[in-house]
SEVOZA-36606 format. One record per atom (N, C-alpha, C, O, CB): z, y, x. Coordinates in steps of 0.1 Angstrom, whole numbers, padded with zeros to 4 digits, always signed. Atoms other than C-alpha are relative to their C-alpha. Glycine has a CB too. Layout:
<nodes>
ZYX...
</nodes>
This chain:
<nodes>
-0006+0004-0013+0222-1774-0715+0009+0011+0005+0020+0009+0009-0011-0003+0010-0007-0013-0001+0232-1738-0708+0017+0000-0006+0027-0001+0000-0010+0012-0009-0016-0002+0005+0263-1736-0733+0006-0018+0004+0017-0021+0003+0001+0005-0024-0011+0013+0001+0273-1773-0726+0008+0003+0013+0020+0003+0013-0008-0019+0000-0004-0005-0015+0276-1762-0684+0011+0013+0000+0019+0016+0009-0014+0005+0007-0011-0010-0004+0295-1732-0696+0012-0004-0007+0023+0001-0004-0003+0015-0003-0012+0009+0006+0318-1751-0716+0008-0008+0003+0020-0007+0002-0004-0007-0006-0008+0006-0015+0323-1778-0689+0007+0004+0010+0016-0002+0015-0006-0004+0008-0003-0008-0017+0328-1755-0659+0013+0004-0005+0023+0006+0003-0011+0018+0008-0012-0009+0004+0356-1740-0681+0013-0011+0001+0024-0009+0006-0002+0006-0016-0010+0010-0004+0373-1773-0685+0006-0006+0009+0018-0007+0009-0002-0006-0001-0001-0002-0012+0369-1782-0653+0008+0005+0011+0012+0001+0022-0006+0003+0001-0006-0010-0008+0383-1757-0639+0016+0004-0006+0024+0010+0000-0011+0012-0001-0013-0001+0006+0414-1757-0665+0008-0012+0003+0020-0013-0001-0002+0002-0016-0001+0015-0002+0416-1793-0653+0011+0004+0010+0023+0004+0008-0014-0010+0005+0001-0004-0013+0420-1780-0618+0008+0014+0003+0009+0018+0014-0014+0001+0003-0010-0010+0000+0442-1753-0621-0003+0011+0004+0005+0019+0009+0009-0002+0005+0009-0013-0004+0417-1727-0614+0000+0008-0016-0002+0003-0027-0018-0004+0008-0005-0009+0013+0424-1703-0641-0010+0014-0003-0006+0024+0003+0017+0006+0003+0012-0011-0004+0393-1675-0646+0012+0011-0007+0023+0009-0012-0021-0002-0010-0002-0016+0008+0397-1636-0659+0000-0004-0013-0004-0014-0020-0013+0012+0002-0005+0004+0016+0408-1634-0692-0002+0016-0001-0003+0024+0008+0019-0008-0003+0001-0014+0005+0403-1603-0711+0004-0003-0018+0002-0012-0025-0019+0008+0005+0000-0003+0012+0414-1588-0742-0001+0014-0010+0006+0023-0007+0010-0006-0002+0004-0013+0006+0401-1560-0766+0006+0013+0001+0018+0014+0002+0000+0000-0011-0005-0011-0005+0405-1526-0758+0005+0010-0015-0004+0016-0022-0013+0006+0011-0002-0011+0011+0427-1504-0786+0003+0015+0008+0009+0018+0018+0015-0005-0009-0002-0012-0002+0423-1468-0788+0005+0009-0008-0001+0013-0018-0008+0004+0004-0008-0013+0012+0445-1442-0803-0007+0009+0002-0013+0013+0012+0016+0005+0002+0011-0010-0004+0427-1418-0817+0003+0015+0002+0012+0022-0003-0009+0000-0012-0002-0014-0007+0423-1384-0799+0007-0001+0013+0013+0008+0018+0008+0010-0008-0005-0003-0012+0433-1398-0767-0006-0002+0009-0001+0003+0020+0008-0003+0003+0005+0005-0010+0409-1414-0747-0017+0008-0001-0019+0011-0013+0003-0017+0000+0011-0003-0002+0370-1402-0736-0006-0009+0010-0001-0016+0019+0000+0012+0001+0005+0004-0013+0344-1413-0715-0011+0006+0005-0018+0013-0003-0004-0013+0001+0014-0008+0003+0317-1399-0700-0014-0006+0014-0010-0011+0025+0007+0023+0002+0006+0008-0009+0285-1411-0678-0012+0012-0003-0015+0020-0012-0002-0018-0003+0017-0009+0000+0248-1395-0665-0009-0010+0002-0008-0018+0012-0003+0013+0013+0013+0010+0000+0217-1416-0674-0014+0006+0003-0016+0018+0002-0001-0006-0013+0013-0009-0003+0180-1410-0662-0008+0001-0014-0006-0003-0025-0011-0008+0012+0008+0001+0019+0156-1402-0690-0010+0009+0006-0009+0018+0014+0011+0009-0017+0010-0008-0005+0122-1389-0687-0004+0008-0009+0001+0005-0020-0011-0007+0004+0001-0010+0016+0109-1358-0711-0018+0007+0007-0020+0013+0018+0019+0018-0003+0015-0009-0001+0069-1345-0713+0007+0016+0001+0012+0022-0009-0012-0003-0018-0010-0014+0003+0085-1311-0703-0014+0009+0004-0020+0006+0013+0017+0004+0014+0009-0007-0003+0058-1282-0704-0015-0004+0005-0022+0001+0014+0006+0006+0007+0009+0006-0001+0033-1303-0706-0004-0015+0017-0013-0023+0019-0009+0012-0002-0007+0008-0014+0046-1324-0669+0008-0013-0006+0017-0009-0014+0013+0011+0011-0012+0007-0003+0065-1360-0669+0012+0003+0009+0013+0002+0021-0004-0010+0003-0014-0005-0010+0097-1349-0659+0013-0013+0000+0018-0019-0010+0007+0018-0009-0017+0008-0002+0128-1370-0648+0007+0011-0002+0004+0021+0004+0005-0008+0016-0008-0007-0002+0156-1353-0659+0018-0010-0004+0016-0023-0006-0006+0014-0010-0011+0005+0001+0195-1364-0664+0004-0002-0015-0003+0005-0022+0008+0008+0008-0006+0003+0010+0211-1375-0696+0016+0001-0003+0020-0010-0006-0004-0010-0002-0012-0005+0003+0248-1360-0701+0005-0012-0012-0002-0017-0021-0001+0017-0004-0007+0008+0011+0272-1383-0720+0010-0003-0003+0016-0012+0003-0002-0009-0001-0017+0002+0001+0307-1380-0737+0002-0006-0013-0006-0003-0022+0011+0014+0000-0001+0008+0007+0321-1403-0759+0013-0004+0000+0019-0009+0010-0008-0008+0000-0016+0004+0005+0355-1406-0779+0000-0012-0003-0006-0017-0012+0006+0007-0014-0002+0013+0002+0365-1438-0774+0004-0009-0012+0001-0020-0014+0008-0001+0007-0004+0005+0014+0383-1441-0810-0008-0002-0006-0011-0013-0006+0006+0006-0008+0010-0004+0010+0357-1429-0834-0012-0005+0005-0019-0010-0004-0001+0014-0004+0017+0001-0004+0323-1434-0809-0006+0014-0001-0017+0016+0005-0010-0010-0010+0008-0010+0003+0316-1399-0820-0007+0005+0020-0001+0004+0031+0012+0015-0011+0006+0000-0013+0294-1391-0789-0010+0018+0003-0016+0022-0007-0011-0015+0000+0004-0012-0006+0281-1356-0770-0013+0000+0007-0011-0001+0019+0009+0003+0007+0008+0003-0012+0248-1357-0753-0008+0013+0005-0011+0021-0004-0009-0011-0004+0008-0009+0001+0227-1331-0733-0006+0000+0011+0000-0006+0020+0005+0011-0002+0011+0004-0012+0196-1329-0709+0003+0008+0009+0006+0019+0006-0015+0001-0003-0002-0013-0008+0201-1314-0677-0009-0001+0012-0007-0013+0015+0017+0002+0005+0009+0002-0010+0174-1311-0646+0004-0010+0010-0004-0019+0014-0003+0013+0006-0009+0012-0009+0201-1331-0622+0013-0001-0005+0017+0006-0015+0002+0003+0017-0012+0007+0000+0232-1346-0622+0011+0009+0006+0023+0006+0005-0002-0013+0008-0009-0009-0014+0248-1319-0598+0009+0001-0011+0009-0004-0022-0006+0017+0009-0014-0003+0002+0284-1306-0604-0003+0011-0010+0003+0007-0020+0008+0005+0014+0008-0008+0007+0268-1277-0624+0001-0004-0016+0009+0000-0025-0014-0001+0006+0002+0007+0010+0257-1298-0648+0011-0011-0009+0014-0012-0021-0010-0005+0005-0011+0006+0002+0284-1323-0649+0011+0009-0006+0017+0003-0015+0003-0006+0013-0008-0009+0005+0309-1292-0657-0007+0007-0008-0001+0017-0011+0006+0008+0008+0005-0009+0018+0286-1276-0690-0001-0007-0004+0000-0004-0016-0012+0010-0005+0001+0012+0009+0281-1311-0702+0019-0003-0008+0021-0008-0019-0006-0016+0014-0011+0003+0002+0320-1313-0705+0005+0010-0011+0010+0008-0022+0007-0001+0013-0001-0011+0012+0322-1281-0721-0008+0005-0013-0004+0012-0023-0002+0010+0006+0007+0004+0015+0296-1287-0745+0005-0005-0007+0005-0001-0019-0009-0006+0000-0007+0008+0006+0315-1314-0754+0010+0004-0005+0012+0001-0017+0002-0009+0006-0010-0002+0007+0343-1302-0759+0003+0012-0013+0010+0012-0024+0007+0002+0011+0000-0003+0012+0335-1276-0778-0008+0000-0014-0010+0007-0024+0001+0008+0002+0011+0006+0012+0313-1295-0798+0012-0006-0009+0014+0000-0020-0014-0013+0006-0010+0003+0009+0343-1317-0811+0010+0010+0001+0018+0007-0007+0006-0014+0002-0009-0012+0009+0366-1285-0813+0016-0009+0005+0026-0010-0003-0005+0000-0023-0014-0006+0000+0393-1296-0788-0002-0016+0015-0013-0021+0018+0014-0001-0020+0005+0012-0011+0399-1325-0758+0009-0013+0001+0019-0013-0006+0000+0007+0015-0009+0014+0003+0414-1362-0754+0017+0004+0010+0020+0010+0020-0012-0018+0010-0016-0006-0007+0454-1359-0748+0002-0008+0012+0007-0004+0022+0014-0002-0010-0002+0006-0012+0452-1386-0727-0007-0007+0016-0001-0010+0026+0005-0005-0005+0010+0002-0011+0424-1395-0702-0014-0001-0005-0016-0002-0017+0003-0013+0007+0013-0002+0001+0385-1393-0699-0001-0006+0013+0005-0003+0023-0006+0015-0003+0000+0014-0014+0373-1425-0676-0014+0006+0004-0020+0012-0005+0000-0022-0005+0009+0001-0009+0345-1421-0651-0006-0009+0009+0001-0020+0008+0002+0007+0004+0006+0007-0012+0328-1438-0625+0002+0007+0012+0006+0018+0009-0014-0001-0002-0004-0011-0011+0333-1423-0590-0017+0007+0003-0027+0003+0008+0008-0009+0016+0008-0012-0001+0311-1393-0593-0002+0007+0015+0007+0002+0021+0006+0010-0010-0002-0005-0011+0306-1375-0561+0001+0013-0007+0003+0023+0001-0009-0004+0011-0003-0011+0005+0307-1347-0587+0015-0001-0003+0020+0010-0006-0009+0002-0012-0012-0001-0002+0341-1356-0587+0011-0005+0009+0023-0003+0011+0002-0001-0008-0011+0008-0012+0355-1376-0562-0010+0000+0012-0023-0002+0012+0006-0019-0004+0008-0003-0013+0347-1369-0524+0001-0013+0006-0009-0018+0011+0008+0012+0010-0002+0013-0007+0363-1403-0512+0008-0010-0008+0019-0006-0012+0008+0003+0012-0006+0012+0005+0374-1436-0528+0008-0007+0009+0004-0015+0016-0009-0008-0005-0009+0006-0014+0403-1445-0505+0004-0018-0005+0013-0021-0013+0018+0012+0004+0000+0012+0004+0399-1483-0507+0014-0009+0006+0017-0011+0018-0014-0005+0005-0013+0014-0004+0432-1510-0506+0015+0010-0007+0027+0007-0006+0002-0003+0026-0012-0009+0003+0450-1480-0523+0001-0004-0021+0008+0003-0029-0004+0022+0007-0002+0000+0017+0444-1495-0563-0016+0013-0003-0028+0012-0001+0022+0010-0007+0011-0013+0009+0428-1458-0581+0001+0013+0007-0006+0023+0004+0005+0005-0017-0001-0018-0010+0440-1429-0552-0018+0000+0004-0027-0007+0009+0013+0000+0024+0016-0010-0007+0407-1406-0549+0005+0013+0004+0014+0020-0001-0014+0004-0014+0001-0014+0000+0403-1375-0533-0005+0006-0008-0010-0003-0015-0005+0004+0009+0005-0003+0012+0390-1354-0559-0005+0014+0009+0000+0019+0019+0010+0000-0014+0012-0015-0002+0361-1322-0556+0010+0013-0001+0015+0014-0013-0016+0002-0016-0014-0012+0003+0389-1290-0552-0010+0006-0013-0002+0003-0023+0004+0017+0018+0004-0006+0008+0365-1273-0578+0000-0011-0015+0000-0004-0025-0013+0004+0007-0001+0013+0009+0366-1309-0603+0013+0003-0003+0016+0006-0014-0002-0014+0007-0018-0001+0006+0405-1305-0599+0006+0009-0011+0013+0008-0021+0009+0006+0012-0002-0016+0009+0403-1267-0611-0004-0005-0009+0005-0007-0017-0007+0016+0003+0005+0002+0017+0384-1278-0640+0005-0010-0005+0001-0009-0017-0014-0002-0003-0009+0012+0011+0403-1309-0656+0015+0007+0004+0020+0006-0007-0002-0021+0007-0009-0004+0006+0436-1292-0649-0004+0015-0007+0007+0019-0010+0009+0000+0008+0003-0012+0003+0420-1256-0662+0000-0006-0014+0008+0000-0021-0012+0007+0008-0003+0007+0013+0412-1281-0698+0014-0007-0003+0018-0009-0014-0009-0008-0001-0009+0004+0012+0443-1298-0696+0000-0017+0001+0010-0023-0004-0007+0006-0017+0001+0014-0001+0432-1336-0689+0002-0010+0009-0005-0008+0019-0009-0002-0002+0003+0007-0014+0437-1363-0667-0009-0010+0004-0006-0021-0001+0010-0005+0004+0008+0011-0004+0408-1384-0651+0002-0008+0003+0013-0008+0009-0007-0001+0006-0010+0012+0000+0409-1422-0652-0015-0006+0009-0026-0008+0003+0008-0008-0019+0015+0009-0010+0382-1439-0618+0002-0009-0005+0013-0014-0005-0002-0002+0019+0000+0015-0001+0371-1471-0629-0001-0004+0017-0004+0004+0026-0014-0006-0010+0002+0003-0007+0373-1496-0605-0016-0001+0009-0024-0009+0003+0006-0007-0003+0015+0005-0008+0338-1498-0579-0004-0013-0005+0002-0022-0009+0000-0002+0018+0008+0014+0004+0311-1522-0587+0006-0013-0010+0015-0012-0018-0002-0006+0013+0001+0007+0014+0312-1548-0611+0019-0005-0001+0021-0009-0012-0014-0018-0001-0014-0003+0007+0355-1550-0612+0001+0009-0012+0004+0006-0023+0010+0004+0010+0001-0007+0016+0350-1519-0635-0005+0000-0003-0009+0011-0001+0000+0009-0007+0013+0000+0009+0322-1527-0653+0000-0001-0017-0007+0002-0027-0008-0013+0005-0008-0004+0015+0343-1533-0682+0008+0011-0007+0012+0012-0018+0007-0008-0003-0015-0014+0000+0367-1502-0680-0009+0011-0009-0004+0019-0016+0008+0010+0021+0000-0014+0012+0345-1478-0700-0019-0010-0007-0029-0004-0008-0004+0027+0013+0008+0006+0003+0318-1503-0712-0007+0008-0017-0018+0005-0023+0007-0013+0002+0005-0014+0011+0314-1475-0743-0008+0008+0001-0016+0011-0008+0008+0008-0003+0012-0011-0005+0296-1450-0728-0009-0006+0006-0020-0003+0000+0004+0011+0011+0013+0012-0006+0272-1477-0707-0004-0001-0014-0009+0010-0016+0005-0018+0008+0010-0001+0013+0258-1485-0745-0003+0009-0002-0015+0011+0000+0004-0004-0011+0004-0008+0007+0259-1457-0758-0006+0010+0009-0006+0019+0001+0010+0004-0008+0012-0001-0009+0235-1441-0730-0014-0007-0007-0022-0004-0015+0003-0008+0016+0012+0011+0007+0212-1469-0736-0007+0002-0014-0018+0005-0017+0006-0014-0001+0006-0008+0013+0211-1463-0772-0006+0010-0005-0016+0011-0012+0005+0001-0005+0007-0015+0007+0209-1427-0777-0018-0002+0008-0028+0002+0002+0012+0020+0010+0013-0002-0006+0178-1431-0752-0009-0008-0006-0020-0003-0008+0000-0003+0015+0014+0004+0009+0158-1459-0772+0001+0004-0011-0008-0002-0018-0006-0014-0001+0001-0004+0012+0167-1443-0803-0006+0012+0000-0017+0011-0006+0011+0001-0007+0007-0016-0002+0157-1405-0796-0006+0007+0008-0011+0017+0008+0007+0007-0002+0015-0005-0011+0139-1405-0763-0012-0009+0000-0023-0006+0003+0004-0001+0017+0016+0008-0001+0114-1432-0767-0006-0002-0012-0002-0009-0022+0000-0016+0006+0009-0002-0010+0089-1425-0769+0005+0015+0007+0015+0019+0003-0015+0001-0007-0005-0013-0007+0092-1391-0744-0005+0010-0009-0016+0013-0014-0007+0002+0016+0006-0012+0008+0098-1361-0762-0007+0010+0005-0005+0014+0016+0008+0007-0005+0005-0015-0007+0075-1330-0758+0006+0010-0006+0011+0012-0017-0017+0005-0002-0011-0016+0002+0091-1297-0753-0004+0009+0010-0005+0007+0022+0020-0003+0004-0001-0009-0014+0084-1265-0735+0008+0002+0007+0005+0006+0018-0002+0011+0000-0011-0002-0011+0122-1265-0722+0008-0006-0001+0007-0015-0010+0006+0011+0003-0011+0010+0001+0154-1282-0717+0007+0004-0010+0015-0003-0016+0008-0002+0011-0013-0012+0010+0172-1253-0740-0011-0010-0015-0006-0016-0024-0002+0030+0004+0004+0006+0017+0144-1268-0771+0004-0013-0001+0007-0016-0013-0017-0001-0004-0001+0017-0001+0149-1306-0762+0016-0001-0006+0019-0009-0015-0002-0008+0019-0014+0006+0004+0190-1303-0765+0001+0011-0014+0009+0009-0023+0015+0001+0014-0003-0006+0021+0187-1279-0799-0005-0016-0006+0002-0021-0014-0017+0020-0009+0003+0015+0006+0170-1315-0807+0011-0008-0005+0015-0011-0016-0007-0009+0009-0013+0011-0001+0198-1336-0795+0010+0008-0012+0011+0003-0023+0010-0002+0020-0008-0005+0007+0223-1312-0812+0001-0008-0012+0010-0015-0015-0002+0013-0001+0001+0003+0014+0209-1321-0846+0001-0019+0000+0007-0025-0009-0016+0008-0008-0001+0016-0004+0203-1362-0830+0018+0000-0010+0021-0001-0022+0001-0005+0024-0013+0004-0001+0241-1363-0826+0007+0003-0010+0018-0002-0010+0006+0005+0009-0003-0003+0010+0248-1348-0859-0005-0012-0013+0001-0013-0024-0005+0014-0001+0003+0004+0009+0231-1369-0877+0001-0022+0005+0000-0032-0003-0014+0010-0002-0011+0013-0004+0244-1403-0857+0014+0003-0006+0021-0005-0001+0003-0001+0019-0010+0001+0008+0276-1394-0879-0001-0006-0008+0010-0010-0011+0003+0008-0005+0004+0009+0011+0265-1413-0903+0001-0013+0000+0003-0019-0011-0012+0000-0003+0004+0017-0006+0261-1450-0882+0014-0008-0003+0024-0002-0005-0005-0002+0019-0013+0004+0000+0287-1474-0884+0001-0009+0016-0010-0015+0020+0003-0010-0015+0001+0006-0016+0294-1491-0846+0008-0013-0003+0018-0014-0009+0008+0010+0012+0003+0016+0006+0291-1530-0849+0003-0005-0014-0007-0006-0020+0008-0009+0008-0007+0004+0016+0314-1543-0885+0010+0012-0003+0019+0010-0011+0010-0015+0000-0013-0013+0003+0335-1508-0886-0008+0003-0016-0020+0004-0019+0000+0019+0017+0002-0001+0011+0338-1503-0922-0003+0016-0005-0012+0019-0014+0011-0006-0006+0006-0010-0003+0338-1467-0916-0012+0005+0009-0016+0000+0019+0007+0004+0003+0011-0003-0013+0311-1446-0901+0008+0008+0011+0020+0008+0011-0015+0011-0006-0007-0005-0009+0316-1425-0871+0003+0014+0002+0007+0019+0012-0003-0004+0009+0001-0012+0004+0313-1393-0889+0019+0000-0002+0028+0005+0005-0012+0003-0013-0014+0002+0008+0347-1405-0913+0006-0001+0009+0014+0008+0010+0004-0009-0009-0010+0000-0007+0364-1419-0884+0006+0020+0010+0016+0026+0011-0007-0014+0011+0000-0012-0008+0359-1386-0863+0005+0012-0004+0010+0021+0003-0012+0004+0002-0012-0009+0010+0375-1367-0890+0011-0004+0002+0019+0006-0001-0001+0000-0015-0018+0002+0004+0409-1381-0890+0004+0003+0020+0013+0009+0025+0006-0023-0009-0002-0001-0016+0406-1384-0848-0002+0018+0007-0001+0021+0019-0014-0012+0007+0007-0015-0011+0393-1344-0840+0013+0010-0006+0013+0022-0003-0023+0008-0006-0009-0011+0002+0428-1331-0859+0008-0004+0010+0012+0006+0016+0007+0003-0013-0004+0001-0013+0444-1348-0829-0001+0001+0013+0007-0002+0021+0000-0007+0000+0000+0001-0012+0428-1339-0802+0006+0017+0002+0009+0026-0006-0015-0007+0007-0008-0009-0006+0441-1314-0777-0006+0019-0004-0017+0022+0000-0001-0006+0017+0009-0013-0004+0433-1270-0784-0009+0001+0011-0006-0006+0021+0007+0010+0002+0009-0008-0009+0408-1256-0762+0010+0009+0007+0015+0018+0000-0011+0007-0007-0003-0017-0007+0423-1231-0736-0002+0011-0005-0006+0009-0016-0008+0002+0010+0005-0015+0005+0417-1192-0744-0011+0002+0009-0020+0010+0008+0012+0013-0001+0012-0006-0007+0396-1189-0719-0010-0008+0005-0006-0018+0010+0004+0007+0011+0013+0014-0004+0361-1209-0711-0006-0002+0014-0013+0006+0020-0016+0002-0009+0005-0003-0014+0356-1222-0677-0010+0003+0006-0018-0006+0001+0002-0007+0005+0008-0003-0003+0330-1209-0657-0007-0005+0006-0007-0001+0018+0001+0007+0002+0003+0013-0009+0308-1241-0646-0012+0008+0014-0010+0005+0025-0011-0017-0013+0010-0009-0011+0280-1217-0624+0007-0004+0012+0017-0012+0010-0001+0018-0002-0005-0005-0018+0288-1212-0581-0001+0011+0003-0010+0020+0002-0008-0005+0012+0001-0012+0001+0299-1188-0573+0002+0002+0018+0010-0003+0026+0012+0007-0012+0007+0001-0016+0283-1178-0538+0003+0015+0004+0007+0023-0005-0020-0004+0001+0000-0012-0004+0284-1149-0516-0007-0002+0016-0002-0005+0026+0016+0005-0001+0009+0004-0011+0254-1152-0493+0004+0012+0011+0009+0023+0010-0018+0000-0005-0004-0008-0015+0257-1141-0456-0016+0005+0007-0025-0004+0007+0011-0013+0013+0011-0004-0007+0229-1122-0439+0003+0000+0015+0012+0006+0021-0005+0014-0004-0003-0002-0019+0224-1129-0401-0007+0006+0005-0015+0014-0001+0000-0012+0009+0001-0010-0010+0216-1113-0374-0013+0005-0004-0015+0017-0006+0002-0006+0016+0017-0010+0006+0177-1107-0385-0002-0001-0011-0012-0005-0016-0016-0004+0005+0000-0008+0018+0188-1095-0421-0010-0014-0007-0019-0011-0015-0011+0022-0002+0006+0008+0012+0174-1133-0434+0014-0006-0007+0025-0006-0001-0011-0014+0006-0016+0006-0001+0200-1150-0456-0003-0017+0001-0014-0023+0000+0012+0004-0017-0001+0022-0005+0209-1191-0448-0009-0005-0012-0006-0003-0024+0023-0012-0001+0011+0009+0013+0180-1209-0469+0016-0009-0005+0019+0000-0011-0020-0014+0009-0010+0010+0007+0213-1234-0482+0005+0012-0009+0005+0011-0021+0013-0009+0010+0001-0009+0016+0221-1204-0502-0004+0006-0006-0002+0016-0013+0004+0006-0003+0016-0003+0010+0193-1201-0514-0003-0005-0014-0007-0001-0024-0013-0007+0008+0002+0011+0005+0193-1231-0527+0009-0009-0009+0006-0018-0017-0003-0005+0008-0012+0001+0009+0226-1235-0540-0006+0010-0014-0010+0007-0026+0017+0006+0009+0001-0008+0016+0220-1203-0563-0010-0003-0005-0007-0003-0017-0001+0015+0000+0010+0003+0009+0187-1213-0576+0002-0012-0008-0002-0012-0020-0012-0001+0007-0004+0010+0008+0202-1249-0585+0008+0004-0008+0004-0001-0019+0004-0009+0005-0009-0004+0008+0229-1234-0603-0006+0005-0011-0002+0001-0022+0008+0008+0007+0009-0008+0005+0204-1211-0617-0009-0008-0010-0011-0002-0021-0006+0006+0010+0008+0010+0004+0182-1237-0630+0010-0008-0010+0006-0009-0022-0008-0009+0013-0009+0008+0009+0209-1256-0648-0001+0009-0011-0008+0007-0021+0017-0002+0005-0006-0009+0010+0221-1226-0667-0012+0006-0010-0009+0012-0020+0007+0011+0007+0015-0003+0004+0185-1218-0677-0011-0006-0009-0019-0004-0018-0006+0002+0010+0006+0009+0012+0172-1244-0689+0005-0009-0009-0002-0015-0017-0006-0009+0004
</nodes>
């Protein structure tokens, strides 16, 4: 009954001159496009269920994919995930890396304007400091298809190599894990690709862009104020210990 109703409605509706969304496959030249997304994921950490974040970049050509655990989602994190990545494949996409509107990177989605975002002044420094330009999907389910690559491949890496929850005394042992995961996903092939995504990843990683000479510095960089009764502002407190905590674990 299901497929006959969606079969009908289509007719119907072609009858009627109502005309639906149409879509057609997405080609990617390789070494130009990325994506990247943060998923939840839980980890037996030091003997505790811990929620922690799931970092995720993914070359759109090949699928070859980047992943790494981080305590939150913050800006912190969001900027060493990128740099992992990048110098994990050994260079960056020439032409865009799509997102979701991050508040790690965009402050405001100015709506009726198309894709104008304000963007994080510290976000800016760092995608022009690599070299790239960011591509906002549209809000809510309009982009739901615009980076529909990284949405799987979240999902996957997590019931293939987090479930069940790994034990680990730290975040630094859990992503030496992933490291070898993601090395050894070279091998898979992604749906009827005749290649795997090791082979593809080879012909796609002499294309992508150098690395900078110099490596950006994802940390905060703070300069706490002491007031009047020599305490300093608990918020920078709290900034440096988050920052701190990223880089640490």
């Amino acid at each position: 009954m299901r497929n006959y109703v969606r079969l009908r409605r289509a007719q119907i509706n072609a009858d009627a001159g109502r005309l639906g969304d149409a879509f057609v496959p997405q080609e990617h030249a390789p070494g130009a496009e990325a994506e990247v997304d943060f998923g939840d994921v839980y980890v037996i950490l030091a003997g505790a269920k811990t929620k922690c974040q799931l970092f995720a970049f993914r070359l759109c050509h090949s699928g070859k994919a980047v992943h790494r655990v981080y305590p939150t989602s913050g800006q912190e994190a969001f900027l060493e995930g990128h740099i992992a990545a990048f110098e994990t494949l050994g260079g960056i996409p020439t032409k865009q890396i799509k997102y979701d509107n991050l508040t790690d990177a965009v402050t405001t989605v100015i709506f009726g304007t198309g894709r104008r975002r304000t963007e994080n002044p510290r976000w800016l420094l760092f995608h022009s400091h690599y070299g790239f330009d960011p591509f906002y999907c549209l809000p809510g389910i309009d982009g739901a298809h615009e980076k529909g690559g990284i949405e799987g491949d979240v999902g996957r890496f997590r019931r293939n190599h987090l479930s069940p929850m790994p034990v680990v005394d730290s975040l630094a042992e859990l992503n030496e894990k992933i490291i070898a995961w993601d090395e050894a996903d070279d091998a898979r092939r992604i749906d009827s690709r005749i290649r795997t995504v090791g082979q593809d990843f080879a012909t796609e990683r002499l294309l992508l862009a150098p690395l900078p000479f110099e490596r950006f510095d994802p940390g905060l960089s703070l300069t706490p104020r002491v007031d009047r009764s020599g305490d300093v502002p608990s918020c920078g407190v709290l900034s440096l210990y988050r920052s701190r905590s990223v880089v640490e674990a």
